[in-house]
C-alpha positions in Angstrom: -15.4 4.1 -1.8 -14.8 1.2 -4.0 -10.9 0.6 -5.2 -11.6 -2.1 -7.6 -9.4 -2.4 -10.4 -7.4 0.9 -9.3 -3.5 0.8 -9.9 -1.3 3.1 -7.2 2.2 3.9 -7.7 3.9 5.7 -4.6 4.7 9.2 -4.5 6.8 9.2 -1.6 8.1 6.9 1.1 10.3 7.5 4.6 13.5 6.1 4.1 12.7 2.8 5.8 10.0 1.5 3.4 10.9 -0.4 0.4 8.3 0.5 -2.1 9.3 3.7 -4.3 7.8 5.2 -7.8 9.1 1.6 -9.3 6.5 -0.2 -7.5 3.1 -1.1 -8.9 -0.1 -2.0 -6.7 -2.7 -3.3 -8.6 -6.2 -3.6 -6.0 -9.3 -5.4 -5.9 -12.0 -4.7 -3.7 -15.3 -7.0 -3.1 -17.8 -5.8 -0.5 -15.4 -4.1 2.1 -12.4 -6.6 1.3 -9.7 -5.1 -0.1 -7.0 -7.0 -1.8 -3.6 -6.5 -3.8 -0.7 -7.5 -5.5 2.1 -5.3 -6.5 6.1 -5.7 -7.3 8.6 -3.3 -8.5 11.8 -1.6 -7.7 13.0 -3.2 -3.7 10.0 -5.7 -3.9 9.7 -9.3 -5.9 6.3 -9.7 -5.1 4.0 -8.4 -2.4 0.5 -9.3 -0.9 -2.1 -6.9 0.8 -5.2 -7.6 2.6 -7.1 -4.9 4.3 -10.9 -4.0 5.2 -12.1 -0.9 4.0 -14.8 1.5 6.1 -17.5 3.8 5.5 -14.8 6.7 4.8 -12.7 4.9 2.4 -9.9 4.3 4.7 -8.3 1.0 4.7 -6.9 -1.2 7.6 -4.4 -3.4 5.9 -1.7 -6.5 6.5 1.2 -6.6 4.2 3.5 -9.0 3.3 6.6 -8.9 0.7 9.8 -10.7 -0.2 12.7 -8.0 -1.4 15.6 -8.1 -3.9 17.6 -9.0 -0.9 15.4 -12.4 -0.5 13.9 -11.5 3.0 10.9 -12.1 3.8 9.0 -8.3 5.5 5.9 -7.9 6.9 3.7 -5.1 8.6 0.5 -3.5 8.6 -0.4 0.1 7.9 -3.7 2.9 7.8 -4.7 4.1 4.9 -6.8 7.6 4.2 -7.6 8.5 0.8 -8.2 12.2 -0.8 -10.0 12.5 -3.6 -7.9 15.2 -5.6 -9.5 17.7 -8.2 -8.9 15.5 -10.8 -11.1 12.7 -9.3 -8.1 10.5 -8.8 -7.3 9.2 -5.6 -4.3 9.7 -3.1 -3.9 7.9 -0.2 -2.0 9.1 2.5 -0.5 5.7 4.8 1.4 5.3 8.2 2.6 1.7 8.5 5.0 -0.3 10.5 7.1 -3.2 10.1 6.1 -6.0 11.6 9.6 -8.1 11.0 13.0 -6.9 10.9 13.2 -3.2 13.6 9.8 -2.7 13.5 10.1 0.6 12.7 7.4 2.9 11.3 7.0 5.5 8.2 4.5 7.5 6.4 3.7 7.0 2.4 1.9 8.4 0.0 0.4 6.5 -2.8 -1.7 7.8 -6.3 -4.0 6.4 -8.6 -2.7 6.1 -12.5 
């Protein structure tokens, strides 16, 4: 699975993430290297790197500054669906690695 050039906007979020429908993630993917950027709603600017496998799934490190100036990090697991309309879902479990280390469960979709 190659997620070059995708955009993902979040669908849903526990209540302890910070990214919501506001936030854009804009990918790039060379060989198995997955990177992104993406801002919106709670978060000024964010930063993913993450390796993806033979399934599609993606191991990722995260790293964002909020509207509240602080500095969050984490990492999460990524598995995507492919959904009848070929677009792609991905369905994440992360925790924090800063602030109460906490964890929650996302889901993302292509636009």
């Amino acid at each position: 699975m190659n997620y070059h050039n995708k955009k993902f906007r979040p669908l849903s979020n526990t209540e302890n993430g910070e990214t919501s429908e506001e936030t854009l993630f804009i990918y790039q993917q060379e060989g198995n290297i997955l990177t992104s950027t993406y801002s919106g709603g709670k978060i000024v600017s964010g930063h993913l790197i993450g390796l993806v496998d033979d399934e599609g799934c993606i191991d990722m490190r995260y790293h964002q500054v909020n509207t509240d100036g602080h500095l969050m990090t984490g990492v999460c697991r990524s598995r995507p669906e492919i959904m009848q309309n070929g677009k792609i879902r991905l369905h994440e479990a992360w925790q924090w690695t800063s602030g109460d280390r906490s964890t929650g469960e996302s889901v993302l979709e292509e636009i």
